[in-house]
C-alpha positions in Angstrom: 122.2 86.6 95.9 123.7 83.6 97.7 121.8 82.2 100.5 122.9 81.0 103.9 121.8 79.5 106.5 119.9 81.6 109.5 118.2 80.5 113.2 115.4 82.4 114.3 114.5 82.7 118.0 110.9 84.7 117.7 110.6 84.3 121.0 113.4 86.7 121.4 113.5 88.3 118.1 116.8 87.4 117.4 118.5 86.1 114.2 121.9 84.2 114.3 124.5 82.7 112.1 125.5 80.2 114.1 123.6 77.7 115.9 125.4 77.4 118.7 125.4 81.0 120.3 121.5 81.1 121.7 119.1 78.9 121.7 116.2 79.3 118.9 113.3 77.7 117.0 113.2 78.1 113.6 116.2 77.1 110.6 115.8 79.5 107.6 118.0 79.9 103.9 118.0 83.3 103.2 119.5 86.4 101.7 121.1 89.7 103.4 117.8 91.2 102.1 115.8 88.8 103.3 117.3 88.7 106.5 116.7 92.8 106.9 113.1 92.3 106.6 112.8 89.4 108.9 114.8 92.1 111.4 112.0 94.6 110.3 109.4 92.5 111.2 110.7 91.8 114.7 111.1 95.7 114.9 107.5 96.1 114.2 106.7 93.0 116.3 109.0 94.9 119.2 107.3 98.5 118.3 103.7 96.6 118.5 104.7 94.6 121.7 105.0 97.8 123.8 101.5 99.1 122.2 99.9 96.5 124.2 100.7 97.4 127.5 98.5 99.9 127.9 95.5 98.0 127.5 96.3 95.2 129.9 96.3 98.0 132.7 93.4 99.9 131.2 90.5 97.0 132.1 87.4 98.9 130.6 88.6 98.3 127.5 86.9 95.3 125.8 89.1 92.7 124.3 87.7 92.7 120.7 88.4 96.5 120.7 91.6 96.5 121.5 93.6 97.7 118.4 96.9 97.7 119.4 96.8 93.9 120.6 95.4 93.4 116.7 98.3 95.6 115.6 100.3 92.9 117.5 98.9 89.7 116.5 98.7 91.4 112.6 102.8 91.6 112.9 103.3 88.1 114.7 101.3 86.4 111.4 103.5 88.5 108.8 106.7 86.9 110.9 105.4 83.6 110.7 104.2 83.9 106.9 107.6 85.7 106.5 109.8 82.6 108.3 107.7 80.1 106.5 108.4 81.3 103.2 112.5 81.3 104.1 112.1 78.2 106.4 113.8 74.9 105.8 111.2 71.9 105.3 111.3 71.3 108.9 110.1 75.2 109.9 107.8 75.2 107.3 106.0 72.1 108.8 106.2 73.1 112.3 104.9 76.8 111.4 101.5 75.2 109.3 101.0 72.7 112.3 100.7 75.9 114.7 97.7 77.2 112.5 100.0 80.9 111.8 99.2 81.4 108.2 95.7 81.4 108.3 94.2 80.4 105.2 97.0 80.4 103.2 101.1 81.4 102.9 101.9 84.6 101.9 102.8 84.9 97.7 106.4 85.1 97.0 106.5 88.3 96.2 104.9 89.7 99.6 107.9 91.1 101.2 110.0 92.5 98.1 
């Protein structure tokens, strides 16, 4: 499959074609297919996002127990890994200088 070009605004969860319609932070090459699962992982990130809510207005609950913020942060790393390995040089860079992949990228073969 051919690659193209993408820009990724996490921040939004959106994914463009063309650079000029929004603004966003990340330049990816990537297939259709890799495209869908970056759009899967902003779903989960989205599904995760309104998991957290509850918690933040619940404040008895300690912080380290607070799954659904983990279920959160756990979806924000696999975007990250998931952008790095797509990224252009410059996203790759910017990505490992925000501390995102941990110990390590994720293998190749991590998404499909």
């Amino acid at each position: 499959m051919d690659k193209q070009k993408y820009y990724i605004s996490v921040q939004s969860k959106e994914i463009f074609s063309d650079p000029t319609i929004d603004e966003w932070e990340y330049e990816i090459e990537a297939t259709e297919n890799e495209v869908t699962i970056l759009q899967e992982l902003f779903n989960k990130m989205q599904e995760k996002d309104g998991d957290t809510f509850v918690p933040l207005i619940t404040p008895y609950v300690p912080y380290h127990d607070d799954k659904p913020n983990d279920d959160y942060s756990d979806a924000l790393i696999q975007t990250y890994r998931f952008i790095h390995r797509v990224g252009t040089p410059e996203a790759k860079e910017h990505i490992e200088s925000m501390g995102m992949l941990g110990n390590q990228a994720m293998p190749d073969n991590t998404f499909g």
